[in-house]
N, C-alpha and C positions, 0 to 999 in steps of 0.2 A: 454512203454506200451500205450497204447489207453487210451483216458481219459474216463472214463462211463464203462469200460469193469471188469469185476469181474469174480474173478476165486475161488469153492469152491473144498477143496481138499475133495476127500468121503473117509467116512469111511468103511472098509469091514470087517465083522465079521465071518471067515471064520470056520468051523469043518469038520467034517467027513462026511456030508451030504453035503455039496456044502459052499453057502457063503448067506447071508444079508447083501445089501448095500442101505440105505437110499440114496434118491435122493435129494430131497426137502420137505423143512417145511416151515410154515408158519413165523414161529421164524429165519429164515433164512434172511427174508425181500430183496430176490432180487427183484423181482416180485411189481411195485408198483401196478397192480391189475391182477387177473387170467383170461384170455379170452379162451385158447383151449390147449388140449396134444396130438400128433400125434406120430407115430411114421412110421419112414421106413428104407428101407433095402437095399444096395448099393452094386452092387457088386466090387470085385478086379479090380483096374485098373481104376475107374472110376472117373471122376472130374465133382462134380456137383458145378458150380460156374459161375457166384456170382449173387447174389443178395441183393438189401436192400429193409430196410421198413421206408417207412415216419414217421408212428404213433409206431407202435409195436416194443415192446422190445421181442427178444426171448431167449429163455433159452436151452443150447444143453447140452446132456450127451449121448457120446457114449457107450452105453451098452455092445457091444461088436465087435469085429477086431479093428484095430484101422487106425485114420483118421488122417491126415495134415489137420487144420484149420487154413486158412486162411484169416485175419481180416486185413481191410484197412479203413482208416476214413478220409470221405469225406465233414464232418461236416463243415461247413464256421465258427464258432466260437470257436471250440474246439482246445485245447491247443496241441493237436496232432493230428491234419489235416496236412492231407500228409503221414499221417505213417501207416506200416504195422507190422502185428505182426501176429506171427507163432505159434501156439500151437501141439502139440502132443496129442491125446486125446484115449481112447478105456481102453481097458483089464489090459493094462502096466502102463497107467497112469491113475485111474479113478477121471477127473475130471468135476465140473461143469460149463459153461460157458456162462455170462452173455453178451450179444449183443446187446449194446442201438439201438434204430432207428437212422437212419441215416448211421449207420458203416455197409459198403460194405460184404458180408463172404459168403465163401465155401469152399469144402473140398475135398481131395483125397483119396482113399483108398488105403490102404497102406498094403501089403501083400498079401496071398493067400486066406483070409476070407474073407466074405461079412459085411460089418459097418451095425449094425443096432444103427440106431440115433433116441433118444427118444427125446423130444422139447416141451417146453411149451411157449404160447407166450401171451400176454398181451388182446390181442384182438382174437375174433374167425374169422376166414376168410370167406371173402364174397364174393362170386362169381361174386355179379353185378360189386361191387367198387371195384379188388382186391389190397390191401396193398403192391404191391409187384413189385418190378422194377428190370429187367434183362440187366446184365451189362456182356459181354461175358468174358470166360473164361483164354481169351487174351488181355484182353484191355490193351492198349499201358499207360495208367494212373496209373494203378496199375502197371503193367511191373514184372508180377510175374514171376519166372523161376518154373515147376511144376515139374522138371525131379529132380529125385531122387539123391542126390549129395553120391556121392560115397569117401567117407573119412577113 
């Protein structure tokens, strides 16, 4: 596992009328302050990756399809720089996931749905300074394989 990275499993209260699933709470304490909540929508097939943030921590929960997230830490004093780790995220698995600054991530859609990704991040974004460094979707450093392993 990534040093810094937190995984909150959700709970879903499901009946006859659909479901209620909490995201986040205060009492949760991933978040050490609230700067902005976005959300967007991806469709099938698509790899949006990667990027990091210097200052900002963000917070991802796939609300619905589901996504390959993929996290790589390029942190110089972190006790696992160098390493990658793979989550499953959306409908089948709903969970929450914490992204210090500094660790590289993005994601794939996975099936025939569109990922809608809901995110909260520590800081709100600025257009003049943006927080945000694009590191391409191939980079030979991370050396991710994207294609779907058929097992």
């Amino acid at each position: 596992m990534i040093e810094g990275v937190r995984i909150k499993a959700l709970t879903t209260h499901a009946d006859d009328r659909g479901y209620f699933r909490e995201i986040l709470r205060d009492d949760d304490h991933l978040l050490s302050r609230f700067g902005q909540s976005s959300v967007t929508l991806t469709y099938p097939g698509v790899i949006k990756a990667f990027h990091w943030h210097e200052r900002q921590d963000d917070l991802w929960y796939v609300a619905s399809g589901m996504a390959q997230v993929v996290l790589y830490d390029q942190r110089q004093n972190s006790p696992s720089r160098g390493e990658t780790q793979v989550l499953f995220a959306g409908e089948t698995n709903p969970i929450l996931i914490l992204i210090p600054a500094g660790v590289i991530h993005g994601y794939k859609v996975l099936g025939t749905s569109p990922v809608v990704l809901v995110y909260f991040t520590t800081t709100s974004y600025d257009r003049k300074q943006p927080d945000e460094h694009r590191v391409p979707f191939n980079d030979p450093t991370i050396h991710f394989d994207w294609s779907t392993q058929h097992r």
